[in-house]
C-alpha positions as CSV (number, residue, x, y, z in Angstrom):
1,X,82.1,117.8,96.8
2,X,82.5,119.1,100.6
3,X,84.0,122.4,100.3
4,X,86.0,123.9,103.2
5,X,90.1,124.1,104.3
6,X,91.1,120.4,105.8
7,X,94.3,120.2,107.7
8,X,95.6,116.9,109.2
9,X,97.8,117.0,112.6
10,X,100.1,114.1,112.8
11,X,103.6,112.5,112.6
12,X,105.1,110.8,109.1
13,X,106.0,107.7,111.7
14,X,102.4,107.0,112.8
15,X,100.2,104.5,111.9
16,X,97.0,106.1,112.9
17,X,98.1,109.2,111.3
18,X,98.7,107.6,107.9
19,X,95.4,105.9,108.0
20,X,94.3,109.4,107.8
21,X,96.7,110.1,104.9
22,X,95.6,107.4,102.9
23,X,91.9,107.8,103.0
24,X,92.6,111.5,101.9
25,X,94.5,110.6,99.2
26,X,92.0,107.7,97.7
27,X,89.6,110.9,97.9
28,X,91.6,113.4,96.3
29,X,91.4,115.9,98.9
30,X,94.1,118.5,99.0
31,X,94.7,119.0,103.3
32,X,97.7,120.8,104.8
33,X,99.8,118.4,106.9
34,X,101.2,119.9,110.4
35,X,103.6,117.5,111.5
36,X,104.3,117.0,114.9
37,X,107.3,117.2,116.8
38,X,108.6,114.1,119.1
39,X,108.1,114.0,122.3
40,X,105.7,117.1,122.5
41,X,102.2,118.4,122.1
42,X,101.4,121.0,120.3
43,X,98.7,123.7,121.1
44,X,96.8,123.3,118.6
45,X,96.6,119.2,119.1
46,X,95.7,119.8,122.6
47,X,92.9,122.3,121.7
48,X,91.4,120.5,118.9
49,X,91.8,116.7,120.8
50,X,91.4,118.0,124.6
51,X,90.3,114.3,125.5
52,X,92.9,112.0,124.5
53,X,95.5,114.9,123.4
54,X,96.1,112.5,120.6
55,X,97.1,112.5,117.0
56,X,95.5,112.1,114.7
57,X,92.9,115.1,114.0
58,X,91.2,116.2,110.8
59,X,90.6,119.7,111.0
60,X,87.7,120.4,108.3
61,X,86.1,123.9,108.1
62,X,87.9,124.4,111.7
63,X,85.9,121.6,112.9
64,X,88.2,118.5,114.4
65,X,87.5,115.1,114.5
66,X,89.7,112.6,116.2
67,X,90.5,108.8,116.3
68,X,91.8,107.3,113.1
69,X,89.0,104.6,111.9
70,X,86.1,107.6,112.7
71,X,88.3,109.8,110.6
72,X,88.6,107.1,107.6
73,X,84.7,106.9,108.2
74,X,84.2,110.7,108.1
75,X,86.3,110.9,104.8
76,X,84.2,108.8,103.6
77,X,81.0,110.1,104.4
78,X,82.0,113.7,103.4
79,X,83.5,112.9,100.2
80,X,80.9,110.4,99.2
81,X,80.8,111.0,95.6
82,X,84.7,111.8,95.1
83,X,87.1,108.5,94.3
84,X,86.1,105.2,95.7
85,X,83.8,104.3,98.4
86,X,86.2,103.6,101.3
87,X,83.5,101.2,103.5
88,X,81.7,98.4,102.0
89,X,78.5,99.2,100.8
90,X,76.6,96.0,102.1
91,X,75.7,96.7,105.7
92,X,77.1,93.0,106.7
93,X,80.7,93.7,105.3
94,X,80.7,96.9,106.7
95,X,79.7,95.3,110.1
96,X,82.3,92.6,109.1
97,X,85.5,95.0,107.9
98,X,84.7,96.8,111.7
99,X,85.0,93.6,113.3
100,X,88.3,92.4,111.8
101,X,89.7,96.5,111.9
102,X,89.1,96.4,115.9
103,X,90.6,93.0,116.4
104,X,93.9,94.2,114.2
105,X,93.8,97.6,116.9
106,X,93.0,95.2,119.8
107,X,95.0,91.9,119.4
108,X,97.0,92.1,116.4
109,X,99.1,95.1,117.0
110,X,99.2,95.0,120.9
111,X,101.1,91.6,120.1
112,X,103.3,93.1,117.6
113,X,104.0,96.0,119.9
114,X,104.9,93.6,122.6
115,X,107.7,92.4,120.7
116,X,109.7,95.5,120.5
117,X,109.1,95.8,124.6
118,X,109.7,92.2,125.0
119,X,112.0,91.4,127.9
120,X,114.1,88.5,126.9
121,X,114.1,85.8,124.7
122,X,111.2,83.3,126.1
123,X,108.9,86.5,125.8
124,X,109.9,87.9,122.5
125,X,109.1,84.3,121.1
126,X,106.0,83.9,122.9
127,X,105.0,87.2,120.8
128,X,106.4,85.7,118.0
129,X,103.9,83.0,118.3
130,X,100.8,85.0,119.4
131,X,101.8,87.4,116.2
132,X,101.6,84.2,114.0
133,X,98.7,82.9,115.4
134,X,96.5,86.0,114.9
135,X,98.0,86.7,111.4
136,X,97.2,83.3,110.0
137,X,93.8,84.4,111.1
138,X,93.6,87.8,109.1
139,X,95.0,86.0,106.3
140,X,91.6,83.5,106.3
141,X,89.5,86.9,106.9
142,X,91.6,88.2,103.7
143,X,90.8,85.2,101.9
144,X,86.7,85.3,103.0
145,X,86.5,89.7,102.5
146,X,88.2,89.4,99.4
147,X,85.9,87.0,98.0
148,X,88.9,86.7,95.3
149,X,89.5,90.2,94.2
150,X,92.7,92.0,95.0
151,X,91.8,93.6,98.6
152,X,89.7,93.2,101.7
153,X,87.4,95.0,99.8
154,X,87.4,93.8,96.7
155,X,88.9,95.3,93.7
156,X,90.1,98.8,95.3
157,X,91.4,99.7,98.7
158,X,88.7,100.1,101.3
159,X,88.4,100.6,105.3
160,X,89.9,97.3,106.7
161,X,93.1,97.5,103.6
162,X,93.9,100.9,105.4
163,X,93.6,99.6,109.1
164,X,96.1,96.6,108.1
165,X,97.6,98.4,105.3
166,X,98.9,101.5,107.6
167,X,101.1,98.4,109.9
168,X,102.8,97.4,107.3
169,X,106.0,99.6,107.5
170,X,105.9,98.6,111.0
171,X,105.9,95.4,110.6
172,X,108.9,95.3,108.7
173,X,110.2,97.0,110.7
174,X,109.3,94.3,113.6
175,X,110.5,91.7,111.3
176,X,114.3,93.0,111.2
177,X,113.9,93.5,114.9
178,X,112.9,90.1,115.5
179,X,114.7,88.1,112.6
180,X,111.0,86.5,111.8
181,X,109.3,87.0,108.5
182,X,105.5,87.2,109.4
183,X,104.1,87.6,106.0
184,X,105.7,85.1,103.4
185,X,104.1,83.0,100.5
186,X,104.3,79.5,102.4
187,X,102.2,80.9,105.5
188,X,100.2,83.8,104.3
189,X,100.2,83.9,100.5
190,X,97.1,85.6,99.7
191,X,98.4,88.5,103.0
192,X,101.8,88.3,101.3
193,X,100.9,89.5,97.6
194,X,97.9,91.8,98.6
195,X,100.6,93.8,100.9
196,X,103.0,94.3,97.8
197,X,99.9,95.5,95.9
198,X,98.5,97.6,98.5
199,X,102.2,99.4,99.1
200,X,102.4,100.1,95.3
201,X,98.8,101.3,95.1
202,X,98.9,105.3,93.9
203,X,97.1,106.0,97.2
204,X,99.6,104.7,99.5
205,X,103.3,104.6,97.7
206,X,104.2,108.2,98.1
207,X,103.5,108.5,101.8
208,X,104.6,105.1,103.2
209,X,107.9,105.2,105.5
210,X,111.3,104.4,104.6
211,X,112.1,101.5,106.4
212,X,115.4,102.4,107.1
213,X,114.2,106.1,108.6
214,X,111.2,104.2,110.3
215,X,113.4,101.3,112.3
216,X,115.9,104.4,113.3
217,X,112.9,106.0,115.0
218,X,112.1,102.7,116.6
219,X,115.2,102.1,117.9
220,X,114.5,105.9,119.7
221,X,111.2,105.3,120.7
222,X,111.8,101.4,121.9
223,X,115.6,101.5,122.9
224,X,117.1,98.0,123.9
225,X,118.2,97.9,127.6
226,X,122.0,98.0,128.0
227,X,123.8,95.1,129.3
């Protein structure tokens, strides 16, 4: 067991952040959690993430590390032998869980972003679309990781459940935004019932997001032009 004080700098509202969160808490690790205030940086997030002056950073025996999927990987290294292995253990799926964890940063999100920025109708539904399209696709890579167990990595939460799994309160919150269900049982069955399971898991049900409280802060960070 890696001894020393871990602190986590980051916002309740973040994704990347409660990536973080979860990986901690499918470890066990006790960590102080310094929220951040809206709309500002503070000192200490600038002098422990001087290059991208981004949250979120692990501070562990006052060393930081930044980025959220190096974090989940740290975790995992460090804590090796507390809780579940986070990454696969084959090199392939571990190659394979990067893969599809870079395309959800990449493609999948930027499109689901894109919606709440969208300017007019014809662009919000060609998001709509491209949001479709590429979740249809992480439902086959669901189907193929899984190998029929209940998560990406088989029959416990691992790397890629987090990197989807930490969307899915914003996805919701995309759905009420955009009247469009993107996960239901006709399109994405096998996406549809692992997301109820992996929003219920231990891990993950005390820290994920009211909806309500998550599509108020939406509505502040992506307000709707007036007219």
């Amino acid at each position: 067991m890696a001894s020393g004080e871990v602190k986590l700098i980051g916002s309740w509202a973040s994704v990347f952040v409660m990536r973080a969160r979860i990986a901690l808490h499918l470890k066990f690790i006790s960590y102080e959690f310094l929220q951040e205030t809206y709309g500002s940086k503070s000192e200490l997030l600038l002098k422990s993430n001087p290059v991208h002056k981004k949250m979120p950073v692990l501070i562990h025996s006052d060393k930081p590390v930044c980025e959220s999927n190096i974090i989940v990987q740290y975790i995992d290294d460090v804590w090796n032998s507390s809780g579940p292995s986070i990454l696969p253990s084959h090199p392939y799926d571990r190659a394979i869980a990067r893969f599809w964890a870079a395309y959800i940063d990449d493609k999948w999100f930027i499109s689901l972003r894109s919606i709440l920025t969208a300017q007019g109708e014809e662009e919000t539904k060609a998001f709509i679309a491209q949001v479709e399209e590429r979740t249809e696709l992480l439902e086959k890579a669901f189907i193929d990781c899984s190998k029929g167990k209940l998560f990406f990595n088989g029959d416990h939460i691992g790397y890629l459940d987090i990197a989807l799994g930490s969307f899915l309160g914003w996805l919701r919150v995309v759905e009420l935004d955009a009247n469009h269900k993107f996960l239901d049982e006709t399109k994405t069955p096998s996406l549809t019932k692992w997301a109820e399971r992996f929003c219920n898991d231990p891990a993950v049900k005390p820290i994920m997001p009211e909806i309500t409280k998550l599509a108020e802060f939406a509505r502040k960070l992506f307000p709707k032009p007036q007219g």
